[in-house]
MARFI-216520 format. One record per residue (C-alpha): chain; x, y, z; residue in three letters; residue number from 1. Coordinates in nm, 4 decimals, always signed. Example, Ala and Ser with C-alpha at 12.3 -4.5 7.8 and 13.67 -1.06 7.14 Angstrom:
<rs>
R:A:+1.2300:-0.4500:+0.7800:ALA:1
R:A:+1.3670:-0.1060:+0.7140:SER:2
</rs>
This chain:
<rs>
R:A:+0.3132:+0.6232:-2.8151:UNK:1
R:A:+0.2780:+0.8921:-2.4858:UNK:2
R:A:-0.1135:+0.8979:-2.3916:UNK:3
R:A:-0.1594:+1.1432:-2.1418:UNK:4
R:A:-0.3675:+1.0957:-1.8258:UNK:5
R:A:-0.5925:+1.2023:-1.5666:UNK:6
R:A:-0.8287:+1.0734:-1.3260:UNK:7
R:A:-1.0327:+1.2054:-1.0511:UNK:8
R:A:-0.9134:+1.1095:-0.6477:UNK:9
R:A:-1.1397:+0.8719:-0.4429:UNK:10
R:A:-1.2764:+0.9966:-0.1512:UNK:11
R:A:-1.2143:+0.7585:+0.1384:UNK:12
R:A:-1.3168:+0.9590:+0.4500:UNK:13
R:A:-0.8967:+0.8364:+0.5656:UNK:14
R:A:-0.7772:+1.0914:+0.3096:UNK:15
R:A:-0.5926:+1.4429:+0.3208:UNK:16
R:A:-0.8117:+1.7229:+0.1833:UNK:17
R:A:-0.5301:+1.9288:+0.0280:UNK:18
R:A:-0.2152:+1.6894:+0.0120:UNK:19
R:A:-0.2313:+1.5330:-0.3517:UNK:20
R:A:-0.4233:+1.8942:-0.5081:UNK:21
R:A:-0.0889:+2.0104:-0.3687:UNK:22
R:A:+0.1684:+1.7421:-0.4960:UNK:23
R:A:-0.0093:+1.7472:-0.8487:UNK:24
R:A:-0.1099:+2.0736:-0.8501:UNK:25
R:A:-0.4428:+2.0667:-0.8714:UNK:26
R:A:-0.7314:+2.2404:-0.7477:UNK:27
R:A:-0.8722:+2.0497:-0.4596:UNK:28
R:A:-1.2656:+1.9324:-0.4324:UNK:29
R:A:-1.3228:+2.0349:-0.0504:UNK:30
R:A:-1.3885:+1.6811:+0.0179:UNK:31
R:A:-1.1583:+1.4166:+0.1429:UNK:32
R:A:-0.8865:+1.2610:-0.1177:UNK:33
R:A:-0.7253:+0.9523:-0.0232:UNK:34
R:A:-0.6028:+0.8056:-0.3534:UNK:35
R:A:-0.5119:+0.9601:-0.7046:UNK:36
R:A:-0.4635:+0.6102:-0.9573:UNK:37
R:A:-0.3378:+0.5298:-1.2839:UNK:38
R:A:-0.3817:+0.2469:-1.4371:UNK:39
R:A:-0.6819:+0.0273:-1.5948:UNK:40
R:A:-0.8212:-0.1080:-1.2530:UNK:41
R:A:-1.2163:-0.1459:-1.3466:UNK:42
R:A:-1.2799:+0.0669:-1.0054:UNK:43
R:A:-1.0963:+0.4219:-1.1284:UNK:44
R:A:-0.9494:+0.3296:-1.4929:UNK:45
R:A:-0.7523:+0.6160:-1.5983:UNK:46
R:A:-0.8902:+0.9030:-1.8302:UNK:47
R:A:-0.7822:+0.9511:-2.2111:UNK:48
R:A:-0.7179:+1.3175:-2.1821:UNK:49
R:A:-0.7446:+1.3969:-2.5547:UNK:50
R:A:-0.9685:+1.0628:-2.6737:UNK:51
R:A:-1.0158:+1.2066:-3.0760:UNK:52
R:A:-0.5905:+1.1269:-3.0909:UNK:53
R:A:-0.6124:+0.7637:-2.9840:UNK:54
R:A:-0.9762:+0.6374:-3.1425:UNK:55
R:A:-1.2384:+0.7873:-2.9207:UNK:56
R:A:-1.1064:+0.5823:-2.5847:UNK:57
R:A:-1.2174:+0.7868:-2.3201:UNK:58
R:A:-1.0227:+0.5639:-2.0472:UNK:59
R:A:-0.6804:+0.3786:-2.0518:UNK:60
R:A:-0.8808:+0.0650:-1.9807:UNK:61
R:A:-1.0155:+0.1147:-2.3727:UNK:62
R:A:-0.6472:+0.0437:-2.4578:UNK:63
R:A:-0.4736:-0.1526:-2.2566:UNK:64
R:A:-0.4960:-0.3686:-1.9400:UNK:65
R:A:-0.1977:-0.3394:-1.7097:UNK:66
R:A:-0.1253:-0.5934:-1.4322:UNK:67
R:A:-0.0255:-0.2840:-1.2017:UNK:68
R:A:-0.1676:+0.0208:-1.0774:UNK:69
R:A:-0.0248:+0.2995:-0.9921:UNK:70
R:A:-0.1164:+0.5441:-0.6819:UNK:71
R:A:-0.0614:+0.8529:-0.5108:UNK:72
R:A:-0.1829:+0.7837:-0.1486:UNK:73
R:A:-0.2400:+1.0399:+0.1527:UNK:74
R:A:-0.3762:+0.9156:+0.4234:UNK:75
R:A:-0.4747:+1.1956:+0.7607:UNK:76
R:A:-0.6168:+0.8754:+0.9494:UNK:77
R:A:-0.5442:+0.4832:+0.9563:UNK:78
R:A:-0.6482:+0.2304:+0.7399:UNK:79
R:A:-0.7717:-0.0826:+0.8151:UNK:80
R:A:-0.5582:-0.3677:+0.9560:UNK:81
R:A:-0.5132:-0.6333:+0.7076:UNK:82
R:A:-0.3083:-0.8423:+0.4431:UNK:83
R:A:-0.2984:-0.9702:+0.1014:UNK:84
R:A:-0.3205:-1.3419:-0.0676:UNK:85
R:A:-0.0298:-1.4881:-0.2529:UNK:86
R:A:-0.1768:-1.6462:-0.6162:UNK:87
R:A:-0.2687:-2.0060:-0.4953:UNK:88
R:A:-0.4748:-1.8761:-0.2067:UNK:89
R:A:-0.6418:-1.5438:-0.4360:UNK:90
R:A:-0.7225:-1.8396:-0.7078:UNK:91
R:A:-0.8734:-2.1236:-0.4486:UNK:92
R:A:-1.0254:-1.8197:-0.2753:UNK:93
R:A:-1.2060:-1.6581:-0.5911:UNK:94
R:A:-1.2789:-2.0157:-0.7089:UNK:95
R:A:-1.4921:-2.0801:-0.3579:UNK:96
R:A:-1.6868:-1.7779:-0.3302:UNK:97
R:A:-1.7827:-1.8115:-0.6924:UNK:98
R:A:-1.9218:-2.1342:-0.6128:UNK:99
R:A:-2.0866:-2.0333:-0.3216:UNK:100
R:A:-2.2916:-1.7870:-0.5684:UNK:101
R:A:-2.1688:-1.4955:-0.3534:UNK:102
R:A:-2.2065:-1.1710:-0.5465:UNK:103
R:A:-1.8904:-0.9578:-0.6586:UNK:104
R:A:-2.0000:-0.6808:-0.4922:UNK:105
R:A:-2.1483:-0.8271:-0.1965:UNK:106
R:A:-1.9684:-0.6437:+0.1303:UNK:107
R:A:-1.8850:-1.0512:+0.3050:UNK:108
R:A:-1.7027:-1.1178:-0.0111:UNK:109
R:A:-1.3077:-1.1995:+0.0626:UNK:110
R:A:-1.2041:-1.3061:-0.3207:UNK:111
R:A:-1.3222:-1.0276:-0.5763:UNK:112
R:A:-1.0513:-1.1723:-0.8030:UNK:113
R:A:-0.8047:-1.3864:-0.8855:UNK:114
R:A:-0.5006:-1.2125:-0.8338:UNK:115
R:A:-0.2336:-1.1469:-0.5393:UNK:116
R:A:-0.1852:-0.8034:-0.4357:UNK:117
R:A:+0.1631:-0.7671:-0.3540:UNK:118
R:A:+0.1819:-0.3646:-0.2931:UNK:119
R:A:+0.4895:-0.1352:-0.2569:UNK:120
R:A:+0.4510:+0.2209:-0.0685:UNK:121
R:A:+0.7526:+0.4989:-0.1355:UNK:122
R:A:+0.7257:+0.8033:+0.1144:UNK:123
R:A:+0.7064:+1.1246:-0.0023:UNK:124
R:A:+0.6086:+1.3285:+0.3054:UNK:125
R:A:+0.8297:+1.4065:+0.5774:UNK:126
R:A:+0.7391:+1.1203:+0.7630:UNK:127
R:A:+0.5048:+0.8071:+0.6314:UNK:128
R:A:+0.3840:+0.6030:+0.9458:UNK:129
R:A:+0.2823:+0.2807:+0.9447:UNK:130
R:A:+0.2682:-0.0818:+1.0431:UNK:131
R:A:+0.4283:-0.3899:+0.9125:UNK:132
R:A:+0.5046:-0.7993:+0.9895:UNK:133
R:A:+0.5110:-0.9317:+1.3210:UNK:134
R:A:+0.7905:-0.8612:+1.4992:UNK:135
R:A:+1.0092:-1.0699:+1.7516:UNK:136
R:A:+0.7750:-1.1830:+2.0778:UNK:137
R:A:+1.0687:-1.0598:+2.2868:UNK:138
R:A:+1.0036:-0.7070:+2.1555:UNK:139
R:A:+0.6529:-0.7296:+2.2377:UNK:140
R:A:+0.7173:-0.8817:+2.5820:UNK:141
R:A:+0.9515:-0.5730:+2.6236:UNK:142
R:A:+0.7232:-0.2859:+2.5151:UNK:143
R:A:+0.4010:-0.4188:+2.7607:UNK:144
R:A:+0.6666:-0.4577:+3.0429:UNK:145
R:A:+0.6435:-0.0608:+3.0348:UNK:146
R:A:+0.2914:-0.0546:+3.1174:UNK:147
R:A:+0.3912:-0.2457:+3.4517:UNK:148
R:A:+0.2555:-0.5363:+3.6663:UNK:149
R:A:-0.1061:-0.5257:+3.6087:UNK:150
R:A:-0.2641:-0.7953:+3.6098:UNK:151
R:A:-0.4936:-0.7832:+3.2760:UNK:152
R:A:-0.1288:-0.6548:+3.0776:UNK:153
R:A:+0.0641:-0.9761:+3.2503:UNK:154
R:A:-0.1906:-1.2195:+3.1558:UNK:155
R:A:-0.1335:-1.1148:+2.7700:UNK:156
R:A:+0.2721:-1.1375:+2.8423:UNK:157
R:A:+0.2149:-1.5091:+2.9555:UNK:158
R:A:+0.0688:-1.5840:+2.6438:UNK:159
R:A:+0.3037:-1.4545:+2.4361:UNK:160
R:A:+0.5552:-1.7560:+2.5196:UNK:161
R:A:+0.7934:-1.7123:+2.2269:UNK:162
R:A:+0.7201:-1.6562:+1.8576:UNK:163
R:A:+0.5475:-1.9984:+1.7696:UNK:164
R:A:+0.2745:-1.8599:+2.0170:UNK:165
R:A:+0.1938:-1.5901:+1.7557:UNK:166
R:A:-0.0588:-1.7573:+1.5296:UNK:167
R:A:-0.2167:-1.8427:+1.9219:UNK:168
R:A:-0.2928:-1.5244:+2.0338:UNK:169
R:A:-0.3370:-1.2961:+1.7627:UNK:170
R:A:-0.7031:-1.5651:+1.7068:UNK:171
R:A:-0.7396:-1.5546:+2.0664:UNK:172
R:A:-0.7586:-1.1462:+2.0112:UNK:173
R:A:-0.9710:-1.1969:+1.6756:UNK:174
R:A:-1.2228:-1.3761:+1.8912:UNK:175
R:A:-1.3181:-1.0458:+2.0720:UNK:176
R:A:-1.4135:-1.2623:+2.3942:UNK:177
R:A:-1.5056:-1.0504:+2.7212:UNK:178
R:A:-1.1147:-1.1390:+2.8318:UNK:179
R:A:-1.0132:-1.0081:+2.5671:UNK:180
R:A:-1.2083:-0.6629:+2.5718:UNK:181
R:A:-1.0956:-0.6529:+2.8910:UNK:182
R:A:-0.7489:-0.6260:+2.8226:UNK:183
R:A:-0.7934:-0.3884:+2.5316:UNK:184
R:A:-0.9581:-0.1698:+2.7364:UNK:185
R:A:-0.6621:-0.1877:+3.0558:UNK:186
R:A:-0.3962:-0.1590:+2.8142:UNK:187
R:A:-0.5921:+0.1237:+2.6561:UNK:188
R:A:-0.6151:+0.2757:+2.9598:UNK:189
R:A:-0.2300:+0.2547:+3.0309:UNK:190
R:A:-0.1107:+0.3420:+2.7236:UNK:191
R:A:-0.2976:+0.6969:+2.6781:UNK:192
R:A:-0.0803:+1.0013:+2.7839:UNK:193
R:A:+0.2724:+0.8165:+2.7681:UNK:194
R:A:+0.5284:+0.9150:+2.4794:UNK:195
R:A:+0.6771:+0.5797:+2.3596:UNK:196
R:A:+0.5216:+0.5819:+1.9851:UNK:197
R:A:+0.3894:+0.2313:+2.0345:UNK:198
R:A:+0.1617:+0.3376:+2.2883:UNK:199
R:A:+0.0544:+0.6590:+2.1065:UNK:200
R:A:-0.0147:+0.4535:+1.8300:UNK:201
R:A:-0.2578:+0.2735:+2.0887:UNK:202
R:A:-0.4411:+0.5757:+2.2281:UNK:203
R:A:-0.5151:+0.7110:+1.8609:UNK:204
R:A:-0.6281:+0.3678:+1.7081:UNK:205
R:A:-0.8548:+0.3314:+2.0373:UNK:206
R:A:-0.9967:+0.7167:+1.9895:UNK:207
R:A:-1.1273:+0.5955:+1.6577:UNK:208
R:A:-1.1978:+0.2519:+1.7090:UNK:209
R:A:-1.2555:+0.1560:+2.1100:UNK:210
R:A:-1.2500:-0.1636:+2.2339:UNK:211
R:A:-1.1325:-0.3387:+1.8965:UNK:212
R:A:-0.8783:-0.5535:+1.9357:UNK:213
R:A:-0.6930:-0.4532:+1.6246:UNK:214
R:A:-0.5979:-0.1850:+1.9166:UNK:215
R:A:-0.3490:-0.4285:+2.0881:UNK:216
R:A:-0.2569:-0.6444:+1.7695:UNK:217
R:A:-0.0911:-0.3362:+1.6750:UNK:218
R:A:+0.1374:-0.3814:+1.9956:UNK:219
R:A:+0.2771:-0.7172:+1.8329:UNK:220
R:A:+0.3599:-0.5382:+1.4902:UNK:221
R:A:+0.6960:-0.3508:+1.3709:UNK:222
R:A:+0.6309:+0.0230:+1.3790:UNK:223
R:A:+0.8225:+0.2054:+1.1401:UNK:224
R:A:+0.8192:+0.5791:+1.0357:UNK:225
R:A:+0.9823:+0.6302:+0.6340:UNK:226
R:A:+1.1596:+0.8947:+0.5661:UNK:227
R:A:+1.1022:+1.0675:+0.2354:UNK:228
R:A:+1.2460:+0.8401:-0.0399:UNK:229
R:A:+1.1769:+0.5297:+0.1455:UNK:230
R:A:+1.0215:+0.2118:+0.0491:UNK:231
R:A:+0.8170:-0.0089:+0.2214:UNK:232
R:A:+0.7567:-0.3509:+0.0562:UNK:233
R:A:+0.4392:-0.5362:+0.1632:UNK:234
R:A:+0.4533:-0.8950:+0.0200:UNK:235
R:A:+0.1319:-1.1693:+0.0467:UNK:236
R:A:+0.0728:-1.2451:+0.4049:UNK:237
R:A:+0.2212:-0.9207:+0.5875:UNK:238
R:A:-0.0478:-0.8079:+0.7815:UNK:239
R:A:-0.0037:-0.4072:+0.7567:UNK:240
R:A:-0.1817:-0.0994:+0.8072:UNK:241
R:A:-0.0818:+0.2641:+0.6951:UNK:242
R:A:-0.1311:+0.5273:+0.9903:UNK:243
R:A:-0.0815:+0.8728:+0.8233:UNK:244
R:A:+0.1561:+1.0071:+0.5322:UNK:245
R:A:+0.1624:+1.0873:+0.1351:UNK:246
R:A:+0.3285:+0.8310:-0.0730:UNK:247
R:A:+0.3223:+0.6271:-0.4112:UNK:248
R:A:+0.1874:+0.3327:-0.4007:UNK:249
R:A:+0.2317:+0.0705:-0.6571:UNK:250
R:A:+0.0490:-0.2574:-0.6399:UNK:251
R:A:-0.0717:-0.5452:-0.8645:UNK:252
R:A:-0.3872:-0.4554:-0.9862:UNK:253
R:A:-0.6543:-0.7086:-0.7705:UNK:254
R:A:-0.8944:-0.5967:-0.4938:UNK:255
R:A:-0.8520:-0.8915:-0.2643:UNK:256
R:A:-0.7747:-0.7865:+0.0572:UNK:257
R:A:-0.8393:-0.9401:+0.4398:UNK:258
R:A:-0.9128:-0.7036:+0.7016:UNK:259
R:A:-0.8540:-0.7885:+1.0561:UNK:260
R:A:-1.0092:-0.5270:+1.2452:UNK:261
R:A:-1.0127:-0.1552:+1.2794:UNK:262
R:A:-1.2724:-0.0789:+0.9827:UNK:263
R:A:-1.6374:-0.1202:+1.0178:UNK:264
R:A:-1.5973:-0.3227:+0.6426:UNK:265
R:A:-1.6403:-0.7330:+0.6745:UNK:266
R:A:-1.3519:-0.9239:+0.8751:UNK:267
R:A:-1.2908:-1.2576:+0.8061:UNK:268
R:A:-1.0852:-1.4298:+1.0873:UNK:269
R:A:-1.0469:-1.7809:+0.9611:UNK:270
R:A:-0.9751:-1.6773:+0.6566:UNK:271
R:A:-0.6992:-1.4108:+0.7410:UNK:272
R:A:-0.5639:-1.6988:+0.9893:UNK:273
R:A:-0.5104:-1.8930:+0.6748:UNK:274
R:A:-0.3448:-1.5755:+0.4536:UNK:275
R:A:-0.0969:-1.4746:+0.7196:UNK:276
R:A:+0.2581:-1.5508:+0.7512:UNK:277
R:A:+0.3042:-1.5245:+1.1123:UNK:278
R:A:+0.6840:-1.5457:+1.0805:UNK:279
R:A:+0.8486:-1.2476:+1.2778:UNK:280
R:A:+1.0319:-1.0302:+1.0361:UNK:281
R:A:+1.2118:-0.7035:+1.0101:UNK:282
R:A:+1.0610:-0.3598:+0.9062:UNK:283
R:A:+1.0675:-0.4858:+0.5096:UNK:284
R:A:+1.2114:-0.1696:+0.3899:UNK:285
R:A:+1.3182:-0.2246:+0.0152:UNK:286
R:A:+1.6807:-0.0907:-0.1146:UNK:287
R:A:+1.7045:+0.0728:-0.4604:UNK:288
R:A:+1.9630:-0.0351:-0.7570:UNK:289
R:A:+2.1183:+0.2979:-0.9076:UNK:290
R:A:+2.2266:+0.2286:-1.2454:UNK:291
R:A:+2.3061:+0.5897:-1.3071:UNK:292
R:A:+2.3160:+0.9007:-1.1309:UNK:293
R:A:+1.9948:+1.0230:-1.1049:UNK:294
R:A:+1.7911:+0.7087:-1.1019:UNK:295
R:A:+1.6756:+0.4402:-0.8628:UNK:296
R:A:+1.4722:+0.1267:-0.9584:UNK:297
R:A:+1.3180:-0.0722:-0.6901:UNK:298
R:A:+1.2149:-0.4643:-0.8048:UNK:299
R:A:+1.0300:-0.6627:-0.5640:UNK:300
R:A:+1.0019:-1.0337:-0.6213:UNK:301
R:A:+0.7367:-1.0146:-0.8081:UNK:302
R:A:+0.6611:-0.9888:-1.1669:UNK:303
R:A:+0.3601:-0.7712:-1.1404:UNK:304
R:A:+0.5323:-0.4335:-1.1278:UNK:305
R:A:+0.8428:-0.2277:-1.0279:UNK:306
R:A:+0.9168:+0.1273:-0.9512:UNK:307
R:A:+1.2207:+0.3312:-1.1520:UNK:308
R:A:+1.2413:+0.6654:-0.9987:UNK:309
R:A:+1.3963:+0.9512:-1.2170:UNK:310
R:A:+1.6020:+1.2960:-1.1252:UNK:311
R:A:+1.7842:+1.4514:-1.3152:UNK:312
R:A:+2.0948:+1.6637:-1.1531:UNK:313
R:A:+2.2270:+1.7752:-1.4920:UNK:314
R:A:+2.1818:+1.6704:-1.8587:UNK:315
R:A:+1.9825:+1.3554:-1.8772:UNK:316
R:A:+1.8424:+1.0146:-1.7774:UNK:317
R:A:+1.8109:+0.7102:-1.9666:UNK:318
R:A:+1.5418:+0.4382:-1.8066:UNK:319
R:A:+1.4294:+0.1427:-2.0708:UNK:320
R:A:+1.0950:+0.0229:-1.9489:UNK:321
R:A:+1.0210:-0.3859:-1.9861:UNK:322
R:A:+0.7143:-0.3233:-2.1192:UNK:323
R:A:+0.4020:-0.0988:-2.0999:UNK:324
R:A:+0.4571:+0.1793:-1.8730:UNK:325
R:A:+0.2530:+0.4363:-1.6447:UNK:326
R:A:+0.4537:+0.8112:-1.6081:UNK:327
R:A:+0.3821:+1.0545:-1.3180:UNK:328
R:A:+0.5421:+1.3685:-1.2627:UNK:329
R:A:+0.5599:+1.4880:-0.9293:UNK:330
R:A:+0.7969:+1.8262:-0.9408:UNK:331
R:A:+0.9777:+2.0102:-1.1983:UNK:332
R:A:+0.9361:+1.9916:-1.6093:UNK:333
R:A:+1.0727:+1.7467:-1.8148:UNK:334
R:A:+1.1238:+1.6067:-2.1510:UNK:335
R:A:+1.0737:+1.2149:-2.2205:UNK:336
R:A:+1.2005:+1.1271:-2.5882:UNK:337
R:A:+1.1272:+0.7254:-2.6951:UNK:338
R:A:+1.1945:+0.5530:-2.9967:UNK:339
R:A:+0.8724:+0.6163:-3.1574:UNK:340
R:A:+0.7727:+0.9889:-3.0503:UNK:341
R:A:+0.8449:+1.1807:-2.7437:UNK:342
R:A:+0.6263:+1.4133:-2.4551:UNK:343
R:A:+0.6519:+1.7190:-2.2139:UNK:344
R:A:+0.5525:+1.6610:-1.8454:UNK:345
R:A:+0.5429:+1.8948:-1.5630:UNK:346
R:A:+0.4063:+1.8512:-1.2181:UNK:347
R:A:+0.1167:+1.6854:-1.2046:UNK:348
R:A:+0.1234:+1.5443:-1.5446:UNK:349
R:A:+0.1207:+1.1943:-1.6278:UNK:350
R:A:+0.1051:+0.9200:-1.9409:UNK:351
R:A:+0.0622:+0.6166:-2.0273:UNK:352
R:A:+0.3790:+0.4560:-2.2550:UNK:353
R:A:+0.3571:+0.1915:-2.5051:UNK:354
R:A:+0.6333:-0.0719:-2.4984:UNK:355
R:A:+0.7234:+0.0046:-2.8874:UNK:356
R:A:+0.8855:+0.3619:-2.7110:UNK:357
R:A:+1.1858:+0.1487:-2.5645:UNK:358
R:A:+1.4472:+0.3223:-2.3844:UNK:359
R:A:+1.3060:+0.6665:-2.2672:UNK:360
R:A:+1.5594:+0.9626:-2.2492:UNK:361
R:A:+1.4516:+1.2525:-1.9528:UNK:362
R:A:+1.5795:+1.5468:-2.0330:UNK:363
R:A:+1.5017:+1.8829:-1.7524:UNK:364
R:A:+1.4708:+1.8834:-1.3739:UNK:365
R:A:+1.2202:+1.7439:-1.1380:UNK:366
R:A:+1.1002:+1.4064:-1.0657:UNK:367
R:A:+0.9131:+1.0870:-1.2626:UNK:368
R:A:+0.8227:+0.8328:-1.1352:UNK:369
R:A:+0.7828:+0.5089:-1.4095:UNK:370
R:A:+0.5645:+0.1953:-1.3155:UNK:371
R:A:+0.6176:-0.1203:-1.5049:UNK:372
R:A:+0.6349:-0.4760:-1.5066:UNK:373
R:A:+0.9225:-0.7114:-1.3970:UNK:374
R:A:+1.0023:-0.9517:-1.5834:UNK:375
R:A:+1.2926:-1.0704:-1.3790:UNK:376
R:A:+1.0836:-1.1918:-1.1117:UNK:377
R:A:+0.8589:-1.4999:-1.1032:UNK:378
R:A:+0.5040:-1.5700:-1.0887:UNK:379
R:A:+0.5131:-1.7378:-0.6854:UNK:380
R:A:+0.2124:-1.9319:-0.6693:UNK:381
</rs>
């Protein structure tokens, strides 16, 4: 069965005004729209577009429940700094706060569920900045060594030692002592009006948020611009944050996340000192498999979801979902035949795709993108 979708995009003052109107073309609301999802997340479930066919459900959350959720992101400003817990933490975390009789909604709660929120991002705009794992202390040490001999900027080289002092000074930053704001504001200071994109990364985050020291964690991160067609792969404990770009996003579908600064929403230091993984690691870029011409399928190491990407160059694709699937055209017109029944989507069209439909034929030109589960992972508690 092919239940087609719609929703309306969230508002988040971070997001494009015109970006996803134009991707799914759509008229756009004047307003700010950050995030387009599909999926049966309680916050945005996904709307039944023609309800009388499938029993009156007016939302895909009637039908289903899918451990994913699918997203079209565009972000004109930063989000907040922060990372995600793996299942053990999310479940002793949830587990806590419920005992503690703190309210779901309240804005101090960490744990609004029980799940990890492992989260992929694939770039669709020319460029898709953003920030990911800590990188090598050497790097760090080499990047302030631009700004020069100062004093304030030499005292934070000293105490990044080597990458076991990590953990050290990223909570000596989190404190938000009058050292430290200090040194935010001399390497703020420094950094404004030089070219090296760490440093304009610096002067923007400090134009919108001064003084936070989120402004000089940044400096200790891997910056990394995708190219269109890139992946980005954000497992539990990367501390991240997205600077500016129009992507899919695919994540497990939980709301726990830890913020570490640059947001006015709670931050929770001792808590996001216990979720990191302050292990330095490489820009996490994820490679696709190509089983045929014309698709890619990108599997994290996680069973929640996985991305299959479809284009046709000529004739036809064949993609065979594990399971329940979420569609999402995003150029072009095609034809999606299953087992059971088949569908039309252009841009901007999407559906929802039982697991009865099997191995889906796409027949046309343009481009789908197919969420689903992965069963070849495992659960990583």
């Amino acid at each position: 069965m092919f239940v087609s979708l719609g929703n309306t995009p969230r508002d988040y003052a971070w997001g494009s005004r015109t970006a996803i109107a134009q991707l799914l073309a759509q008229e756009p609301s004047g307003g700010p729209e950050a995030e387009y999802w599909l999926g049966t997340h309680p916050g945005s479930p996904s709307r039944v577009l023609d309800p009388a066919a499938h029993g009156g459900a007016d939302t895909l959350s009637e039908l289903t429940t899918l451990p994913f959720l699918l997203k079209v992101l565009a972000a004109d400003a930063p989000l907040s700094l922060q990372a995600h817990p793996n299942l053990a933490q999310a479940r002793a975390g949830f587990a806590r706060e419920n005992a503690l009789g703190i309210p779901l909604d309240a804005p101090e709660r960490n744990y609004r569920d029980a799940l990890p929120k492992p989260e992929l991002i694939y770039a669709l705009s020319e460029e898709f900045a953003a920030l990911c794992g800590f990188r090598p202390v050497a790097e760090t040490r080499q990047v302030l060594g631009a700004l020069g001999d100062d004093p304030l900027v030499l005292e934070l080289v000293d105490r990044l030692a080597d990458d076991s002092s990590l953990r050290e000074v990223f909570a000596w930053l989190l404190a938000r002592s009058p050292e430290v704001s200090a040194v935010v504001e001399r390497i703020t200071e420094l950094a404004v009006g030089r070219t090296e994109p760490e440093f304009a990364v610096v002067a923007r985050l400090a134009a919108d948020y001064p003084r936070d020291p989120g402004i000089v964690v940044a400096l200790l991160l891997n910056y990394v611009v995708l190219k269109p067609g890139q992946v980005l792969y954000l497992p539990a404990g990367n501390i991240h944050m997205y600077l500016d770009g129009v992507g899919i996003e695919l994540m497990a579908a939980s709301d726990n996340v830890l913020r570490g600064g640059l947001t006015p929403k709670h931050v929770d230091v001792p808590e996001l000192l216990r979720v990191l993984d302050f292990a330095p690691v490489p820009v996490p870029i994820l490679a696709p498999e190509r089983p045929e011409a014309g698709l890619q399928v990108f599997q994290p190491d996680v069973p929640y979801f996985e991305l299959a990407v479809v284009q046709p160059q000529a004739g036809s694709v064949r993609f065979a979902p594990p399971g329940e699937s979420i569609l999402l055209c995003t150029d072009g017109a095609l034809e999606v035949t299953g087992a059971v029944t088949k569908t039309r989507l252009a841009r901007g069209g999407s559906a929802w795709v039982t697991a009865d439909e099997g191995e889906l034929l796409f027949t046309g030109t343009g481009t789908v993108f197919i969420a689903t589960t992965n069963p070849a992972a495992t659960v990583v508690e």
